[in-house]
C-alpha positions as CSV (number, residue, x, y, z in Angstrom):
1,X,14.2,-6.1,-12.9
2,X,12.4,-5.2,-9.8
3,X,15.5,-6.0,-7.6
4,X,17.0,-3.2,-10.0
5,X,14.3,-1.1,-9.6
6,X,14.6,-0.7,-6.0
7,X,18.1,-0.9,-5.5
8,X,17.9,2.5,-7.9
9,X,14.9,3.8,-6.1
10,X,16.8,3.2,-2.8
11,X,20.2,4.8,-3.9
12,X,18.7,7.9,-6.2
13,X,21.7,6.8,-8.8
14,X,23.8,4.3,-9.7
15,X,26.7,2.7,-11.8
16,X,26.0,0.3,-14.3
17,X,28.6,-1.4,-12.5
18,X,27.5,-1.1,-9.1
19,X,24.5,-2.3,-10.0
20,X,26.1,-5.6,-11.7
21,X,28.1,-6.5,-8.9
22,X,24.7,-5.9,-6.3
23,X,22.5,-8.3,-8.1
24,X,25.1,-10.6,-9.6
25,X,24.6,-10.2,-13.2
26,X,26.1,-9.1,-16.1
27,X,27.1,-6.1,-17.3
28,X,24.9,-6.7,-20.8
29,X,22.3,-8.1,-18.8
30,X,22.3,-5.3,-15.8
31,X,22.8,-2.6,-19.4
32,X,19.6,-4.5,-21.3
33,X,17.4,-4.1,-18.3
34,X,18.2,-0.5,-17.6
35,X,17.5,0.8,-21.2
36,X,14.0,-1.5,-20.8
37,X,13.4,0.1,-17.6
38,X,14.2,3.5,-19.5
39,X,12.3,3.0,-22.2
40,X,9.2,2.0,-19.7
41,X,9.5,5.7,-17.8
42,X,10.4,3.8,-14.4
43,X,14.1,5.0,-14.5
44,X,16.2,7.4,-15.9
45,X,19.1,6.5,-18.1
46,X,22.8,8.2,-17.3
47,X,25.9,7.9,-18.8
48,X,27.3,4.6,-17.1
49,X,24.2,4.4,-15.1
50,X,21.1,4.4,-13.8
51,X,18.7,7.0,-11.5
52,X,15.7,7.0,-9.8
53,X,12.6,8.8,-10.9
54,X,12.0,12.2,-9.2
55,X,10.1,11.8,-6.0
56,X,6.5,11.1,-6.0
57,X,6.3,9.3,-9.0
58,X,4.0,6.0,-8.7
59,X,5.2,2.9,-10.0
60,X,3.1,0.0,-11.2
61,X,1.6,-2.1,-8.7
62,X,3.6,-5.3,-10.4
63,X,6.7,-3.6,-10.0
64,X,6.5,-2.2,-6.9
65,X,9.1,-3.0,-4.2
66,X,9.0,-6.1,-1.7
67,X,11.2,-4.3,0.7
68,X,9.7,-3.9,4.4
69,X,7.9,-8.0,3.5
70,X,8.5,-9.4,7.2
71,X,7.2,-5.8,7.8
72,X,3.9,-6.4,6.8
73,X,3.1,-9.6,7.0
74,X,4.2,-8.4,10.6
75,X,1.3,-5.2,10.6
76,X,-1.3,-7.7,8.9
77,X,-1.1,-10.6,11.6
78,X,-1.6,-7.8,13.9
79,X,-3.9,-5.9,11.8
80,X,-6.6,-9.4,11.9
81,X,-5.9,-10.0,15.7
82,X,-7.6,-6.6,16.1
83,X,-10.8,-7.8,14.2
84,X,-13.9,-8.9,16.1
85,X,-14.6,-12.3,16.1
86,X,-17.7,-13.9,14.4
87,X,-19.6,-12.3,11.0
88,X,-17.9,-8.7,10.1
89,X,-17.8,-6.9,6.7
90,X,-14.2,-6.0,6.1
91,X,-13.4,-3.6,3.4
92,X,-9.8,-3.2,1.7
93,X,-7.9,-0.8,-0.7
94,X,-5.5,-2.1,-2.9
95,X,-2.1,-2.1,-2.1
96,X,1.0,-4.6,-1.0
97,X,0.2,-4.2,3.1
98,X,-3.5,-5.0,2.7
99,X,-3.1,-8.0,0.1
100,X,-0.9,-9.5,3.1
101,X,-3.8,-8.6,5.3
102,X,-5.8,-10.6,3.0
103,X,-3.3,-13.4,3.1
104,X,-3.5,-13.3,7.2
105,X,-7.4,-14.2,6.8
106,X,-7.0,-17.1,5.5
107,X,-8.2,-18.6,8.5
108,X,-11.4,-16.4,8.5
109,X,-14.7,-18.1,6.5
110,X,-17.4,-15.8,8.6
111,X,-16.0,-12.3,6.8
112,X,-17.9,-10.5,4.0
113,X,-14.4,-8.9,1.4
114,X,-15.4,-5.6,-0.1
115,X,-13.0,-4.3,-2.4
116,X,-12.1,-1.9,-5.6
117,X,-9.3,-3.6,-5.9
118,X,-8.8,-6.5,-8.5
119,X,-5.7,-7.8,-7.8
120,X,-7.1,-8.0,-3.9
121,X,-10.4,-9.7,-5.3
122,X,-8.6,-12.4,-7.0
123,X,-6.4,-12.8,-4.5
124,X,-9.5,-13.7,-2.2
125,X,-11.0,-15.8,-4.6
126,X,-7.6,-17.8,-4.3
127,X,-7.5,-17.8,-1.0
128,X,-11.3,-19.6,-0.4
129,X,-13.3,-16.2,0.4
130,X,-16.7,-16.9,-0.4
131,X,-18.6,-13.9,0.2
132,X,-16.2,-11.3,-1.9
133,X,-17.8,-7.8,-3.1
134,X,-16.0,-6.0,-6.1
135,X,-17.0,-1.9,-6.1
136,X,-16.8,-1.3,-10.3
137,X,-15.8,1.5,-11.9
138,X,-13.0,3.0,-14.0
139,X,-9.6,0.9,-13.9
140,X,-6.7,2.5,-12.9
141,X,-3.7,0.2,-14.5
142,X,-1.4,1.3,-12.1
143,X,-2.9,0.2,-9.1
144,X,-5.6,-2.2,-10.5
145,X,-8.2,-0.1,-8.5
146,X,-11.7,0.7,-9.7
147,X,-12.0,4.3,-9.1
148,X,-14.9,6.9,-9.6
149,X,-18.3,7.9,-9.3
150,X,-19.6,4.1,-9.9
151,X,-17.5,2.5,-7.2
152,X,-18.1,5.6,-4.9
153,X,-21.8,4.6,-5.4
154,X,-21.3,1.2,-4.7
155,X,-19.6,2.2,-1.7
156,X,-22.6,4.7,-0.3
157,X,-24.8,1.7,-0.4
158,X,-23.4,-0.7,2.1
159,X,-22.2,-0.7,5.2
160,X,-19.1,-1.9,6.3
161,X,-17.5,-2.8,10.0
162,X,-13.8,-2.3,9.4
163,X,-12.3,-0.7,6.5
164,X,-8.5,-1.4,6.5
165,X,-6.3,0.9,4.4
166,X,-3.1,0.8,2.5
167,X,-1.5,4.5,2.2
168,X,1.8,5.9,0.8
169,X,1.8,8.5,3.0
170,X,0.2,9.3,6.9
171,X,1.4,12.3,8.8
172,X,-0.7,15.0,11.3
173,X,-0.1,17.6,8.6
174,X,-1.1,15.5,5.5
175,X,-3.1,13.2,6.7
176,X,-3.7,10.2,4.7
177,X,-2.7,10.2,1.4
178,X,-2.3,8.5,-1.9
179,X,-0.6,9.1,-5.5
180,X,-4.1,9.3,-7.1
181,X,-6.6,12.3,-6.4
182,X,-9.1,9.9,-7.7
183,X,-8.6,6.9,-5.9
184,X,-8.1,9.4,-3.5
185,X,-12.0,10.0,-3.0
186,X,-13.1,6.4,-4.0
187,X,-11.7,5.5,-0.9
188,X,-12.5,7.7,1.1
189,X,-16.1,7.2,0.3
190,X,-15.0,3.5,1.5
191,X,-13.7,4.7,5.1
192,X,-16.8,7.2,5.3
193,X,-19.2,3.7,5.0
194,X,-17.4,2.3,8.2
195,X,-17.2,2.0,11.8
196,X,-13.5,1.4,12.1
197,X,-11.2,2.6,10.2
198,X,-7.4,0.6,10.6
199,X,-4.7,2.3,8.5
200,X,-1.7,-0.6,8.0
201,X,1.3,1.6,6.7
202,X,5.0,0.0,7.1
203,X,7.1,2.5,8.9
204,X,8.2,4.0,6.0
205,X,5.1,5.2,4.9
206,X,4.5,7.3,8.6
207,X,5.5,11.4,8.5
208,X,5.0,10.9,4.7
209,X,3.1,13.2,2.5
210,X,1.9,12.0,-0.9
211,X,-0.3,14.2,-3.6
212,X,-3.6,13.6,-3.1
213,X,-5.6,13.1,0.0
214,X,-7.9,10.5,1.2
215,X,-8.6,11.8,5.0
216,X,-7.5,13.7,7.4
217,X,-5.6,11.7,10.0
218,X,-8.7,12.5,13.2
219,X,-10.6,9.7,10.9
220,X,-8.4,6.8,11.7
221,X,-9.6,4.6,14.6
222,X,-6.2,2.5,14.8
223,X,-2.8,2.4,12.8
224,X,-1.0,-0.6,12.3
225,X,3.0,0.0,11.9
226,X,6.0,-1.5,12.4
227,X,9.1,-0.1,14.5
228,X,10.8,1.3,11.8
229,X,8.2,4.2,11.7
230,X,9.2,8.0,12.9
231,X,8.9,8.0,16.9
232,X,7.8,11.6,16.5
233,X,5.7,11.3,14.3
234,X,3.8,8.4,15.9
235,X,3.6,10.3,19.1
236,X,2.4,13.4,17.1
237,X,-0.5,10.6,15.7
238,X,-0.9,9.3,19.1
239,X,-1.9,13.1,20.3
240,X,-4.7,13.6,18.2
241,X,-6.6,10.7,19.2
242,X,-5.3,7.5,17.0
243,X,-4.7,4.0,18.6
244,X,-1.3,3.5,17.1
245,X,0.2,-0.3,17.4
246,X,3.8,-0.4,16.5
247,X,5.0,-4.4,15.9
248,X,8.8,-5.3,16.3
249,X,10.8,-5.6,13.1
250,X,14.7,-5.7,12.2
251,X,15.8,-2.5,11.7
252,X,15.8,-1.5,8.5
């Protein structure tokens, strides 16, 4: 169903039949999976079809696309190479760029994870980090984020050498920005507690403005993207002051 969902996402509306002949299923199953999706509030039923919520709109983090992978596994080999060697608190938001960051330091045993996001911390658990820091607070289901004035605190008592951040939006004008006004100032009470802030946004996610903000684009040390991303709007990044890496991807 997520292949569904983001062929709908990507297209804004499609036939039941389109749809069937895209993914290779049948028209009961491709009909079934549409009315579920419906019924769920991540789609919107049509007469002989399917279309895309209205923009904005935040999906679940388990049914959120994987589009733009080779992208970011791309952004986070880069995104580690740019870490110091030897011991280094790194903290991460939730999100599917930074979990591949995660992924990437698998290598890394010298690292202190702090985190607010569960998915993230599990993932590190799985991955052999021993020294793994989760920030409580309020869970958000979407996201799997702890969010609030308990994992703000938690954040305003360490210190932390390079926060890397997951966005859905970074522009000059907006900044950097999220779905979630909450999660919104949890992290950035997590980028205020670091040296180095890194910002690892596929190129979609760069000249894109989402609700709520976490910063204002002067506080990022270094953006990670991929070549995909809006030459203007990296050049416009570039001006005010931001180290911008681009890596080379397929064009999407």
């Amino acid at each position: 169903m997520v292949s569904l969902l983001n062929l709908v996402a990507e297209r804004g509306e499609v036939q039941l039949r389109e749809l069937a002949k895209e993914l290779g299923a049948s028209a009961a199953t491709i009909r079934r999976d549409v009315g579920t999706l419906a019924a769920q509030g991540l789609l919107i039923r049509t007469h002989g079809g399917a279309r895309a919520l209205p923009t904005g709109r935040e999906l679940p983090i388990n049914l959120r696309d994987g589009r733009n992978q080779s992208a970011k596994r791309a952004i986070a080999r880069a995104a580690v190479s740019a870490l110091p060697a030897g011991r280094h608190a790194v903290a991460l938001t939730g999100g599917t760029t930074t979990i591949e960051v995660l992924r990437a330091l698998d290598h890394r045993r010298d690292l202190t994870i702090v985190t607010n996001s569960v998915g993230l911390a599990i993932e590190a658990a799985h991955h052999g980090q021993n020294r793994v820091l989760i920030a409580g607070g309020i869970l958000r289901a979407t996201s799997l984020e702890l969010v609030g004035s308990l994992t703000e605190s938690t954040f305003r008592q360490i210190n932390v050498g390079t926060a890397i951040v997951g966005c859905d939006g970074i522009s000059v004008t907006g900044g950097l920005t999220t779905h979630d006004d909450v999660e919104a100032a949890t992290n950035h009470t997590m980028l205020e507690r670091a040296q180095r802030v890194m910002v690892v946004a596929d190129g979609s996610k760069v000249g894109k403005v989402t609700l709520a903000k976490m910063a204002d684009v002067t506080l990022v040390d270094i953006l990670i993207t991929d070549s995909n991303a809006d030459p203007n709007e990296i050049a416009k990044i570039r001006q005010v002051g931001v180290e911008v890496r681009v890596v080379e991807v397929d064009r999407a």
